[in-house]
C-alpha beads as a LAMMPS data file, in Angstrom:
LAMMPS data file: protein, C-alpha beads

321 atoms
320 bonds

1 atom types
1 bond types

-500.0 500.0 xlo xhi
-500.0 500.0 ylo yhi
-500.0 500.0 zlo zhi

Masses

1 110.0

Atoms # bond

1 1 1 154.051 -313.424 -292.429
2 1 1 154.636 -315.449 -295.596
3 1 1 155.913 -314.435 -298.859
4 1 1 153.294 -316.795 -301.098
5 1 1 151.648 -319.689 -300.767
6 1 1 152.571 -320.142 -297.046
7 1 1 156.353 -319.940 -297.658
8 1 1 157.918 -318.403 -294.850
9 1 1 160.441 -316.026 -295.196
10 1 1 162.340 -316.800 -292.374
11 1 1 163.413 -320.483 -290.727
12 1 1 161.124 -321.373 -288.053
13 1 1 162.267 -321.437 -284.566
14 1 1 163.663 -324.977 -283.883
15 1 1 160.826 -327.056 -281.504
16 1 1 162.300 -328.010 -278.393
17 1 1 161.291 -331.256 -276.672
18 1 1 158.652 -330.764 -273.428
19 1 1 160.781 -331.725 -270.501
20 1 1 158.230 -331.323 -267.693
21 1 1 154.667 -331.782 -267.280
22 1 1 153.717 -329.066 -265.421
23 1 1 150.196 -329.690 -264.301
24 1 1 151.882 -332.493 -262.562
25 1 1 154.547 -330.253 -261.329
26 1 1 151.586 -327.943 -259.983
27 1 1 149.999 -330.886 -258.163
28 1 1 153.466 -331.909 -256.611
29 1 1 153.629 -328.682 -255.293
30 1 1 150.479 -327.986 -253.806
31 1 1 150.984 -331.631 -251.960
32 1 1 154.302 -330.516 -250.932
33 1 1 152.994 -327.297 -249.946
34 1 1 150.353 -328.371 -247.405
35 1 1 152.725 -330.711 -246.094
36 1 1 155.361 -328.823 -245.219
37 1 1 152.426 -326.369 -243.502
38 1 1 151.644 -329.616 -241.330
39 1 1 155.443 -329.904 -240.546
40 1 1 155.355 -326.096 -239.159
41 1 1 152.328 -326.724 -236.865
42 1 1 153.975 -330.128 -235.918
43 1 1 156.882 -328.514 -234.163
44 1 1 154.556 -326.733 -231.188
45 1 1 153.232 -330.712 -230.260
46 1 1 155.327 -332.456 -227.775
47 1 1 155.660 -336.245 -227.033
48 1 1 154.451 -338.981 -228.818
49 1 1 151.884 -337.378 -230.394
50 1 1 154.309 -335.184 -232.795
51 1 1 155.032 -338.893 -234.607
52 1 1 151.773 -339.978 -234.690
53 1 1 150.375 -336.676 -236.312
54 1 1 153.704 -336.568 -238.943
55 1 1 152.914 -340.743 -240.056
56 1 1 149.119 -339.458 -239.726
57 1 1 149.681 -336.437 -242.108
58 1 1 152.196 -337.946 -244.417
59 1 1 150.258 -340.935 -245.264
60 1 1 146.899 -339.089 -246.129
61 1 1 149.054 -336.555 -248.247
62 1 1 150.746 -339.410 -249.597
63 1 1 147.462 -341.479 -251.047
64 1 1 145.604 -338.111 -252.056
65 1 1 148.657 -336.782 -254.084
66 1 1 149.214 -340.230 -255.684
67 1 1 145.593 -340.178 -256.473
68 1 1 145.516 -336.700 -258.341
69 1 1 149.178 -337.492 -259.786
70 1 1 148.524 -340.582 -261.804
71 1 1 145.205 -338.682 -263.691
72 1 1 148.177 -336.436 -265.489
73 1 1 150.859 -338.493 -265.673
74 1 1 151.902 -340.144 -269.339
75 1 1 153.869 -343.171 -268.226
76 1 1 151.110 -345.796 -267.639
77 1 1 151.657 -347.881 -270.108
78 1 1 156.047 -347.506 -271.795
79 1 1 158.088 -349.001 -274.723
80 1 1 161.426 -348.033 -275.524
81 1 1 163.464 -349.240 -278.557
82 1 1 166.445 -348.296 -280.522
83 1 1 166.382 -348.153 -284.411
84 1 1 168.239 -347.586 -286.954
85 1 1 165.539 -345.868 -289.324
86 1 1 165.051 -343.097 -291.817
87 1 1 164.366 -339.972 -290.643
88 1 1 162.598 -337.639 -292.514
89 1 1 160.521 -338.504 -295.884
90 1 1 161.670 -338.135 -299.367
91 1 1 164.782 -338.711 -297.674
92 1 1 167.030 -341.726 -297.495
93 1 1 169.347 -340.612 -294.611
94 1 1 169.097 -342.782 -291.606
95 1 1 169.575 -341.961 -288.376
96 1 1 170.067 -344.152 -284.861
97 1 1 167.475 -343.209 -282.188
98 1 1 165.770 -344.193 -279.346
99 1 1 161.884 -344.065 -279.781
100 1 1 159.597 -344.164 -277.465
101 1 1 155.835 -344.522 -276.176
102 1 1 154.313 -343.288 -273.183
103 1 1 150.608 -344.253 -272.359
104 1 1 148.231 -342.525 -270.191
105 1 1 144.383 -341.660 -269.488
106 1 1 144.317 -338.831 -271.987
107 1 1 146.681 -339.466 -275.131
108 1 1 149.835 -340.523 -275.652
109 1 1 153.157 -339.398 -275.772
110 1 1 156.006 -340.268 -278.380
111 1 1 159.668 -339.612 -277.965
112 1 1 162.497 -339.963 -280.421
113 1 1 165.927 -339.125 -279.337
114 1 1 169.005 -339.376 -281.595
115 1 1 172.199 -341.431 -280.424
116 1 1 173.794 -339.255 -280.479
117 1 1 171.397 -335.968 -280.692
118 1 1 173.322 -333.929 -282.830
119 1 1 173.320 -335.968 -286.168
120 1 1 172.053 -334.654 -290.376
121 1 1 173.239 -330.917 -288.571
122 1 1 170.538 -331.015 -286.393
123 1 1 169.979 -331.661 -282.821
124 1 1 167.627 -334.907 -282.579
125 1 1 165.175 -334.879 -279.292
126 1 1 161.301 -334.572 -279.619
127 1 1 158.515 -335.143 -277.317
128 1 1 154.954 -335.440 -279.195
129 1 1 151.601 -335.499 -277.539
130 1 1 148.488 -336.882 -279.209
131 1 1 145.186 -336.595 -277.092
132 1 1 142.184 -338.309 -277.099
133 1 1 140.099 -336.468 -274.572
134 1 1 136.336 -334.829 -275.332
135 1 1 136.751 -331.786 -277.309
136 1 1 140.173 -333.083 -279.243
137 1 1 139.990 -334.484 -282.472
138 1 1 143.544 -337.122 -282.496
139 1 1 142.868 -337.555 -286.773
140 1 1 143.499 -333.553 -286.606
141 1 1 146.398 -334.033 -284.359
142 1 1 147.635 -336.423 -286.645
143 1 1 147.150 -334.542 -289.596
144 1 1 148.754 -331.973 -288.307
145 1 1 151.889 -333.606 -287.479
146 1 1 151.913 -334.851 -290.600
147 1 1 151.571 -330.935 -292.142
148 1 1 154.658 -329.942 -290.181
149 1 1 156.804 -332.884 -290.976
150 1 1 157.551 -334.771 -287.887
151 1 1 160.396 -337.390 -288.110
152 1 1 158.797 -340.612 -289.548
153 1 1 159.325 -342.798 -286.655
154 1 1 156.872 -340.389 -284.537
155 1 1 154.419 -340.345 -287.618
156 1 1 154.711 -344.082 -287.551
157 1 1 154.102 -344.911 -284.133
158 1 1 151.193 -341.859 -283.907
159 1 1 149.234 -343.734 -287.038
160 1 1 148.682 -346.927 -285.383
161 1 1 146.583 -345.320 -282.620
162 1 1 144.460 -343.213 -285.291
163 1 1 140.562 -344.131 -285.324
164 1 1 141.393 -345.194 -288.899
165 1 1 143.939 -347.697 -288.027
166 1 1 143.147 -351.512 -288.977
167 1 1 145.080 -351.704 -285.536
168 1 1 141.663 -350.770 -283.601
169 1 1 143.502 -349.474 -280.352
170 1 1 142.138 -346.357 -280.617
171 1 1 138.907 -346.723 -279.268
172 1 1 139.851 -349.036 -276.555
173 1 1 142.544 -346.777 -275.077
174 1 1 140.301 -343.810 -275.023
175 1 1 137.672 -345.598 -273.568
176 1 1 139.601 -347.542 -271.130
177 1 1 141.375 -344.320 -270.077
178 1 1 138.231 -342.293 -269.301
179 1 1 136.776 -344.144 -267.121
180 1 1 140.089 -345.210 -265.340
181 1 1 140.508 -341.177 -264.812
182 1 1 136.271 -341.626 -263.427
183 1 1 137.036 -344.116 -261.009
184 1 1 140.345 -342.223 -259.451
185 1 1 138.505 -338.926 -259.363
186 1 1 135.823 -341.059 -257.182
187 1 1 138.621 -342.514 -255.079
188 1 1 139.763 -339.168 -254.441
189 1 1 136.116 -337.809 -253.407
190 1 1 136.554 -340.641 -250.811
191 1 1 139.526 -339.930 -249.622
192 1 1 138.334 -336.373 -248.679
193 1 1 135.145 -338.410 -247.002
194 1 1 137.617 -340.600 -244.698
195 1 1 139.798 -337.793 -243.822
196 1 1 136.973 -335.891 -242.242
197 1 1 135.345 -338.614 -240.587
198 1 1 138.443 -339.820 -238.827
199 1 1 138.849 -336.303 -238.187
200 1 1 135.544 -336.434 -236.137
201 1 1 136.608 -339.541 -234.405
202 1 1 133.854 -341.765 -236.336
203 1 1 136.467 -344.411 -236.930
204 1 1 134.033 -347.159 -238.436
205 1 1 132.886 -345.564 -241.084
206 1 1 136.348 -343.867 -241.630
207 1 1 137.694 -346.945 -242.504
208 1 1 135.107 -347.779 -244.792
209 1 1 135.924 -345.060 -246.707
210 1 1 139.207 -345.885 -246.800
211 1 1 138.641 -348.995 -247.943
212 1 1 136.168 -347.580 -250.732
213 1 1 139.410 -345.467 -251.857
214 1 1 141.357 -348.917 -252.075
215 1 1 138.904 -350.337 -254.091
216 1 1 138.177 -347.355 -256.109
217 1 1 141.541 -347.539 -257.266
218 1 1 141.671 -351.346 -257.956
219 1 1 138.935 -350.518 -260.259
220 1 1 140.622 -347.581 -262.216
221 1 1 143.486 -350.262 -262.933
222 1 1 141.144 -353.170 -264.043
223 1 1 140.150 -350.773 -266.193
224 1 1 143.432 -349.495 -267.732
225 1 1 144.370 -353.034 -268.036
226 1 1 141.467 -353.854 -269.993
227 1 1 144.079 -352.488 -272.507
228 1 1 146.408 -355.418 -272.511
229 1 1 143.752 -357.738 -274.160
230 1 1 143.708 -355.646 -277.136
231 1 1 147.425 -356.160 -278.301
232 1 1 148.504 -352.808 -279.917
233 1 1 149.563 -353.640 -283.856
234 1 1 153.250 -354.948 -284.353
235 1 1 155.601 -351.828 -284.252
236 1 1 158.206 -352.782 -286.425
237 1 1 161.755 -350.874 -287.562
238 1 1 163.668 -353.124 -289.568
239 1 1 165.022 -355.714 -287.473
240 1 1 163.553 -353.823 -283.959
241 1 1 160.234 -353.922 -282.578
242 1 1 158.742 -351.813 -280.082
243 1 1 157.040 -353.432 -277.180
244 1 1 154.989 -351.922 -274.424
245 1 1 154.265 -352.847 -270.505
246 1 1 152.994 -351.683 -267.779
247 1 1 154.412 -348.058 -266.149
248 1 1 155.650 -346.585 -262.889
249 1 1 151.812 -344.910 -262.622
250 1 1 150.651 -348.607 -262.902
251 1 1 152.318 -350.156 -260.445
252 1 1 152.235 -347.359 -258.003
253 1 1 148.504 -347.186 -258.050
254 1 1 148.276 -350.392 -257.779
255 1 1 150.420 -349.952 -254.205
256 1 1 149.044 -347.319 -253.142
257 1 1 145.625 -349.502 -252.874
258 1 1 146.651 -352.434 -251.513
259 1 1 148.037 -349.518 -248.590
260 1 1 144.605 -348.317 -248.983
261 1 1 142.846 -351.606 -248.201
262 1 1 145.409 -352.537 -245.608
263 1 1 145.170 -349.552 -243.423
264 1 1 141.138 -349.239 -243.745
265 1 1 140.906 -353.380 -243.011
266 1 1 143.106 -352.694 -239.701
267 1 1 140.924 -349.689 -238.475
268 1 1 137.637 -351.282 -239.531
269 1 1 138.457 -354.454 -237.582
270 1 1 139.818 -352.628 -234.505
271 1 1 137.100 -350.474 -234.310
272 1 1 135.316 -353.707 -233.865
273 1 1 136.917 -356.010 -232.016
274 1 1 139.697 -353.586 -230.275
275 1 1 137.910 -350.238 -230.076
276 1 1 140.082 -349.432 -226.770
277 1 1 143.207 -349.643 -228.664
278 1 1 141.932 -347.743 -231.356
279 1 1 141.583 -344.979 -229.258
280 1 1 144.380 -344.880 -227.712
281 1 1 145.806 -345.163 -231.037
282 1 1 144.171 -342.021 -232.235
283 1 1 144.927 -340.555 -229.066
284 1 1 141.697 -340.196 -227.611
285 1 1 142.137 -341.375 -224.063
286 1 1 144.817 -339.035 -223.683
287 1 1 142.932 -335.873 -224.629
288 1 1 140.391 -337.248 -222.323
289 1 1 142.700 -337.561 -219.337
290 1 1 143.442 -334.112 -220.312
291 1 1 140.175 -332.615 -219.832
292 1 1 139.175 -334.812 -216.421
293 1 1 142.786 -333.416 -215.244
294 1 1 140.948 -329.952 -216.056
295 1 1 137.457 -330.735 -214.570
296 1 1 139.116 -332.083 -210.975
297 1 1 141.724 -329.234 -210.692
298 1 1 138.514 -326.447 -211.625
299 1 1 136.660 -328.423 -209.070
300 1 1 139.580 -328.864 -206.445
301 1 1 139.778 -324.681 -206.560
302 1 1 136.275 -324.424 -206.625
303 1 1 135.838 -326.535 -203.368
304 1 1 138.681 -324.508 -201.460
305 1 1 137.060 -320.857 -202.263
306 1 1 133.261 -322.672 -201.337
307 1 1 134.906 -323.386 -197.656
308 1 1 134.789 -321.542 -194.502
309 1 1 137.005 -319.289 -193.187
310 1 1 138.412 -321.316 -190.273
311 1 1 137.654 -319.717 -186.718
312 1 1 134.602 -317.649 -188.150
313 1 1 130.891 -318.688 -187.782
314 1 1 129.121 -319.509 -190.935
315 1 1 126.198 -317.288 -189.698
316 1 1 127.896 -314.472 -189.289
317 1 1 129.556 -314.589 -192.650
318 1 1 125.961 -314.823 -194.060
319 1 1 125.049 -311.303 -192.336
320 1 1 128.267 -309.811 -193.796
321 1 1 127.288 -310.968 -197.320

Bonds

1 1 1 2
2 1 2 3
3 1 3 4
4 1 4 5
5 1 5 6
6 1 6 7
7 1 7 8
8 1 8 9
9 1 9 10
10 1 10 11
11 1 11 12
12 1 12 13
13 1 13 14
14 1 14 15
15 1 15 16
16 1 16 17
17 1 17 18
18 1 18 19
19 1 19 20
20 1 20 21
21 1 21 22
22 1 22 23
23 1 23 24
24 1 24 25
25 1 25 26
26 1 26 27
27 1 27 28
28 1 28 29
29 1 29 30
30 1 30 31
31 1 31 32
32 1 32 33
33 1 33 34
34 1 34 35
35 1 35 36
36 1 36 37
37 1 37 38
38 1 38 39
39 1 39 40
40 1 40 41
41 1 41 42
42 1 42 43
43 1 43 44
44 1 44 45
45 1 45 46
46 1 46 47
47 1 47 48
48 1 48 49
49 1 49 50
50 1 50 51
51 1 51 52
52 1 52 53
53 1 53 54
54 1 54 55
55 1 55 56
56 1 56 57
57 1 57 58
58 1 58 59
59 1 59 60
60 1 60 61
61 1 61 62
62 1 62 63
63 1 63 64
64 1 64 65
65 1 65 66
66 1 66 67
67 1 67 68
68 1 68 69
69 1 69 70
70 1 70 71
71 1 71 72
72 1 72 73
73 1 73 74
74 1 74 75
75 1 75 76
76 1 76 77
77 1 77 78
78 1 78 79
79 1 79 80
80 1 80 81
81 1 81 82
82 1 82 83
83 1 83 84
84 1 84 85
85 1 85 86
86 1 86 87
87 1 87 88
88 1 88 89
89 1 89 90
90 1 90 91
91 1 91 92
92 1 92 93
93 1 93 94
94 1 94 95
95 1 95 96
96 1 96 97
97 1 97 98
98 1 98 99
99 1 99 100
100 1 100 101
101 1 101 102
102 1 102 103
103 1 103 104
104 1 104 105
105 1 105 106
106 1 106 107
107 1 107 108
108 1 108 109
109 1 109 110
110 1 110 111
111 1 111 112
112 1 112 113
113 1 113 114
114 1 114 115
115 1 115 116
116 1 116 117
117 1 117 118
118 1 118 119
119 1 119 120
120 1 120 121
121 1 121 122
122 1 122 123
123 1 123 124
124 1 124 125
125 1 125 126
126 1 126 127
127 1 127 128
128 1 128 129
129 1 129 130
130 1 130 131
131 1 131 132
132 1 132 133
133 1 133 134
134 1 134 135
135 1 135 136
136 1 136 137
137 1 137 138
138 1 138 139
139 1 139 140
140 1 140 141
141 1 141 142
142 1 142 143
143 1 143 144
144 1 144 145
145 1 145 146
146 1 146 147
147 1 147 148
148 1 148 149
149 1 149 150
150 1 150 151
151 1 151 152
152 1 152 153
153 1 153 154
154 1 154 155
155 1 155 156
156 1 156 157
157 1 157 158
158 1 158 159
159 1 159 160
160 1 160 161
161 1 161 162
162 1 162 163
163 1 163 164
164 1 164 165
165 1 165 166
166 1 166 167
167 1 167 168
168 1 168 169
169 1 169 170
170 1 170 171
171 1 171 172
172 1 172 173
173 1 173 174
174 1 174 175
175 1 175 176
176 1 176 177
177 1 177 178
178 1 178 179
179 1 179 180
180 1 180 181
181 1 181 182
182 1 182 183
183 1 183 184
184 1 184 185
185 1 185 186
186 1 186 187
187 1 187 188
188 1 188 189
189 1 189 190
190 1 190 191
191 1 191 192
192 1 192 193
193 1 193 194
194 1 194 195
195 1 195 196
196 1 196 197
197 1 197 198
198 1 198 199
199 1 199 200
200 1 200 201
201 1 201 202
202 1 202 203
203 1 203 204
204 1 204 205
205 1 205 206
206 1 206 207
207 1 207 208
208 1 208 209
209 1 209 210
210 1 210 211
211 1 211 212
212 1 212 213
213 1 213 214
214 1 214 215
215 1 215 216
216 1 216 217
217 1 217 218
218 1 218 219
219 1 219 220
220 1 220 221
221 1 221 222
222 1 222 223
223 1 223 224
224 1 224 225
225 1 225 226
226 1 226 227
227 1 227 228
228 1 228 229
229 1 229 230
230 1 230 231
231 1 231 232
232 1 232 233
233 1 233 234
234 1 234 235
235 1 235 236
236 1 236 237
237 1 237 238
238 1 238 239
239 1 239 240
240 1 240 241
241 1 241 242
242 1 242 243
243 1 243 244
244 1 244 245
245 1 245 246
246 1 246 247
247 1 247 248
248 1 248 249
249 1 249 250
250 1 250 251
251 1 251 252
252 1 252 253
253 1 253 254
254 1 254 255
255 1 255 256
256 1 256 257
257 1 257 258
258 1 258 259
259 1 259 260
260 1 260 261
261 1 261 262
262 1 262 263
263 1 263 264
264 1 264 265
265 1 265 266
266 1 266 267
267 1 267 268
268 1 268 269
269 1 269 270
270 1 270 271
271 1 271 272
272 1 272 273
273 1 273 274
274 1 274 275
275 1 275 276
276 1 276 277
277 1 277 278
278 1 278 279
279 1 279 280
280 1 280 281
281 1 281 282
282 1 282 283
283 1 283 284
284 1 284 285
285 1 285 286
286 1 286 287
287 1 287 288
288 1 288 289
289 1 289 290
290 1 290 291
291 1 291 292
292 1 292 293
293 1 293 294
294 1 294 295
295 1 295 296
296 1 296 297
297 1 297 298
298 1 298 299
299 1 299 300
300 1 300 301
301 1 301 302
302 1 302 303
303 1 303 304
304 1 304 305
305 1 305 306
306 1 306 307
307 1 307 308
308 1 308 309
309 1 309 310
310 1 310 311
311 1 311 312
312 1 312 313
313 1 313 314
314 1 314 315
315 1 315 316
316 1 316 317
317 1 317 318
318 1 318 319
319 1 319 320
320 1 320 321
């Protein structure tokens, strides 16, 4: 409701900063969620095989949550600096801050926090998103921002990634990041692939699948760092400058395949050269030994009924029958 010409009658609620990004929250969850289901069904297998199964379990849970993580996460490419900057325009007012930028596949996040918070009577901590995915105009985003009168440093930061910019990172990051987010989406399709072929024992071409995850994943990051020959446009505050490197998603992608290739290399060349050990590394001599065990004790009691009775003649056992 507005009095005239958009004026509002009222202040507007104060926007708080996003804390949490919950669609990565979700994922965590779900991850943690089948895992701990694993961990239940774990506690009815004895021996040796109750640590095999748990590394078994917690690895593949490990690479496939990694792999869905890192498509939501904001943090693969950071810069932090502190300024000493205005704040707000038409105003000369400055205020000391920590601002920040926070790269990923879809946008890009910008965070200014005041040191300390509270300073001009007003508490100093935002968190602004500007995406570049299909269906999301980022000139409209910015725009926008600029209609509700985000702290300059934000504004600042969120204009040197505009399509307009002389800069010219736009099109590169938004490029770069889709088909990074391609590639890990086709890692994870492989991941499923090995899991269920190593589930049916075919441990050849479960390793190769593996191994297509690891390299699935390589790609993603030469992809995203396809970035880093484009530098991003001097970000300047006075006498502070705000440079960017790689981020935690980065580097554990990039760990998380070299685990990938490791593990498929090992099961690939014992399949081939050491396909006894293998198996007995998977467990499949002892489930086996299990069901010979089986066969020779159903056979043992078969064999005593099938006898006999001692002192009787076998003919006249065939006339009582």
């Amino acid at each position: 409701m507005t009095f005239y010409d958009g004026i509002y009658p009222f202040y507007p609620t104060a926007r708080a900063p996003v804390v949490f990004n919950t669609i990565l929250i979700v994922v965590i969850i779900i991850f943690l969620v089948f895992l701990t289901a694993f961990l239940i069904i774990l506690i009815g297998i004895r021996g040796a095989e109750k640590l095999h199964w748990f590394v078994r379990i917690t690895l593949s849970l490990f690479v496939g949550g990694v792999i869905v993580a890192v498509n939501f996460t904001n943090d693969w490419e950071i810069g932090y600096t502190i300024v000493n900057t205005t704040y707000k325009s038409f105003s000369h007012e400055n205020v000391k801050a920590e601002v920040g930028v926070h790269v990923g596949f879809k946008g890009v996040n910008i965070t200014l926090r005041g040191l300390p918070e509270n300073q001009l009577n007003e508490i100093i901590n935002y968190n602004e998103e500007f995406l570049w995915v299909f269906g999301l105009n980022y000139e409209s985003q910015y725009h926008s921002g600029l209609e509700r009168g985000l702290p300059d440093p934000i504004l600042y930061i969120a204009e040197k990634f505009t399509p307009s910019s002389p800069c010219g990172v736009y099109s590169q990051y938004r490029v770069s990041g889709q088909y990074a987010s391609a590639t890990m989406w086709v890692a994870l399709c492989a991941w499923m692939l090995s899991n269920i072929l190593l589930w049916l024992l075919v441990f050849l071409y479960g390793g190769y699948m593996i191994l297509v995850t690891g390299l699935f994943m390589i790609f993603s990051l030469i992809s995203f760092g396809t970035t880093r020959h484009t530098p991003l446009c001097a970000i300047q505050f006075d006498d502070s400058t705000l440079k960017s490197g790689l981020g935690p998603s980065f580097w554990l992608t990039l760990a998380t395949a070299l685990l990938c290739l490791i593990i498929g290399t090992a099961i690939v060349a014992m399949s081939i050269f050491k396909p006894a050990t293998l198996n007995k590394f998977f467990l499949v001599n002892a489930s086996n030994n299990e069901e010979e065990n089986c066969t020779m004790y159903y056979n043992h009691n078969t064999s005593e009924t099938d006898k006999p009775v001692q002192g009787v003649p076998l003919e006249r056992l065939e006339k009582v029958v």
